[in-house]
Each structure stands twice: as structure tokens, then as C-alpha cells.
N, C-alpha and C positions, 0 to 999 in steps of 0.2 A: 344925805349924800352931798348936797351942792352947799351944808354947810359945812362939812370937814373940806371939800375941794378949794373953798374960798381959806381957810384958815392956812393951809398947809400947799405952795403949790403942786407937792409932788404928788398927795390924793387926786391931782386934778386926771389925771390918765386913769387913776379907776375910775372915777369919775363920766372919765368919756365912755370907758367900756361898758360900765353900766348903758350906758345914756344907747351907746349902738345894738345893746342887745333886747333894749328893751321892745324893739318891734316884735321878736319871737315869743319874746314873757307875753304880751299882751295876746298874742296868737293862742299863744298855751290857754292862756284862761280862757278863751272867747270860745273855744272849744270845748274845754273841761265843760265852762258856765251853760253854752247851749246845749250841750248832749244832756245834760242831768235835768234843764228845766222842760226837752222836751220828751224823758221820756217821767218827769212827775206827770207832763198833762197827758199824757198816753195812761198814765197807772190812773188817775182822777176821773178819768174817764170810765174806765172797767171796773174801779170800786164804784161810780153812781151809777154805772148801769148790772148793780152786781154779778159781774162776771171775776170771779175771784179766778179762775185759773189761767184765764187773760191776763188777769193782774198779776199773777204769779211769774208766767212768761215775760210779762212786758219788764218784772223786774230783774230777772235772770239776764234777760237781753240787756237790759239797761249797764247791771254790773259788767257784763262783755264786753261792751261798748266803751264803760272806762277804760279798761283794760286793753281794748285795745288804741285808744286816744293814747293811753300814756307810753305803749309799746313805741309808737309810729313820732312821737317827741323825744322819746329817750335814744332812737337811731338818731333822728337829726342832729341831737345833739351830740352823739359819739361821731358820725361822720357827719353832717352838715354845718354843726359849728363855727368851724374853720375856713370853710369857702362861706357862708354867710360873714363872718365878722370880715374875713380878705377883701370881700367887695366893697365894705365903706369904710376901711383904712389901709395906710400901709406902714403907719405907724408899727414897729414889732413888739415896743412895749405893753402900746392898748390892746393889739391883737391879741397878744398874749391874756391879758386880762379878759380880754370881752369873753374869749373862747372859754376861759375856765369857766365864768361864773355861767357861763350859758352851760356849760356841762352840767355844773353843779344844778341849776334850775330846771333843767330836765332831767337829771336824775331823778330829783326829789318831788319831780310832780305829781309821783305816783300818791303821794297824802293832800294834793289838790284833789285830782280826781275823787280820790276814795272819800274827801270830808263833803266834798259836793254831791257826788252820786249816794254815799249811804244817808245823806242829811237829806236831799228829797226823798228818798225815799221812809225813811220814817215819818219823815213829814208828814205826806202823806197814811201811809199807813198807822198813823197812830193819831187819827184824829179825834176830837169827841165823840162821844157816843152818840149824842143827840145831831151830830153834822152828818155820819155817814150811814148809821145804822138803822136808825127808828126811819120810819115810814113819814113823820110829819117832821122832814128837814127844811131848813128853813127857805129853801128857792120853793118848797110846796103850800110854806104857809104863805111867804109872798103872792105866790099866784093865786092860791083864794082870798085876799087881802083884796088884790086889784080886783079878782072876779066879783066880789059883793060890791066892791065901791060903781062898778058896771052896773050893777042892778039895783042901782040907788040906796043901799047900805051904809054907812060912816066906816064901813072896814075895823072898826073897833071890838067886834064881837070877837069873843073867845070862843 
């Protein structure tokens, strides 16, 4: 972006609208980004204490929750837009620009959310066999690793 603005001066005003709307881009992800890592550690939690229909839940709620992130950005962005880019220009060309691509960027959050929330979520849920299912995972072998080297063992025994 700020190498077509330097090349060409008239890119420079998309340029700036980018530059002004990028407060809400970064808002949108920070949201998207938190909601989805915390409800992997919500699901990570209920697969190692296997509780699957927690886990089921937490994932159900989890999809909501995109859903509803992306609802609550995609207003702002059909009304909020405009009075957010009016307060830091009065430029009407950048305005112009800022407000569109902030449309377009909340429009189209809805494939953030969804690549974030469904990617934890398989994540999680499709991890090795030997990490989430057997009985000798490895935070269990760790802890008998320490527990012998306690009781003056090398922890090396299999």
C-alpha cells in the first residue's frame, strides 16, 4: 500500500483511508483472534477431562459466538463506518474511501471468524490419538518421569 501511494500521488488518499480504518481491522481480528483461542482452551480442557458433551457444548457456543462477533462488526460497519472515519477526517475523498473498504472488511469478516473458530476447533478436536485418547499422554508420562527421578531413579525406565 505505501508502495503504490509513494509511486502514484493520487493512491496517496487510499492510502490514508486504509491507514484510518485500520484501528477497526485490528479491533475485528483481536476479537475474531480472542473469542476462538478462548473457547479452544475451554474445548482442551473438556477433551483432557473427557467430558465430550461439554465439549460438544463449548463448541456449539463457540460457533455462536463467531456468529455473533461477526453480526455486531458487520452493523458497525453498515452504520458505524461513517461517523468512525468522520471523526479523523474531513477530507470527503478519504472519507469516502476509508468508509468503503471498512464496509467491505466487515462484511467479509464473516470467513475471518469462520477460518479462526472452525481451525480451533479441529484443531483441537482432531488431535493424535496417543495426545488425547490413551490413558499414558504425555503430561502423564512426564509426571512419572519426575515422580521416579524423586525417588532416585534416572527417569529413563520405560
Amino acid at each position: 500500500s505505501l508502495y503504490v501511494a509513494r509511486i502514484d500521488p493520487v493512491h496517496q488518499y487510499e492510502f490514508t483511508a486504509i491507514s484510518l480504518a485500520f484501528a477497526a481491522q485490528c479491533l475485528l481480528i483481536a476479537v475474531a483472534t480472542g473469542t476462538a483461542v478462548g473457547v479452544n482452551a475451554l474445548l482442551s480442557r473438556a477433551l483432557g477431562e473427557r467430558k465430550p458433551e461439554m465439549a460438544n457444548t463449548i463448541a456449539e457456543n463457540g460457533v455462536f459466538l463467531a456468529l455473533v462477533g461477526y453480526l455486531l462488526f458487520l452493523l458497525f460497519g453498515i452504520f458505524g463506518a461513517d461517523m468512525f472515519i468522520s471523526a479523523q477526517t474531513s477530507d470527503p475523498t478519504i472519507k469516502q474511501y476509508g468508509v468503503e473498504y471498512l464496509r467491505i472488511v466487515s462484511m467479509f469478516s464473516i470467513c475471518l471468524y469462520g477460518q479462526l473458530m472452525l481451525e480451533r476447533l479441529l484443531r483441537t478436536e482432531l488431535m493424535p490419538e496417543e495426545a488425547t485418547n490413551q490413558p499414558e499422554n504425555l503430561a502423564v508420562k512426564l509426571r512419572q518421569k519426575l515422580q521416579k527421578k524423586e525417588k532416585g531413579g534416572d527417569g529413563n525406565e520405560k
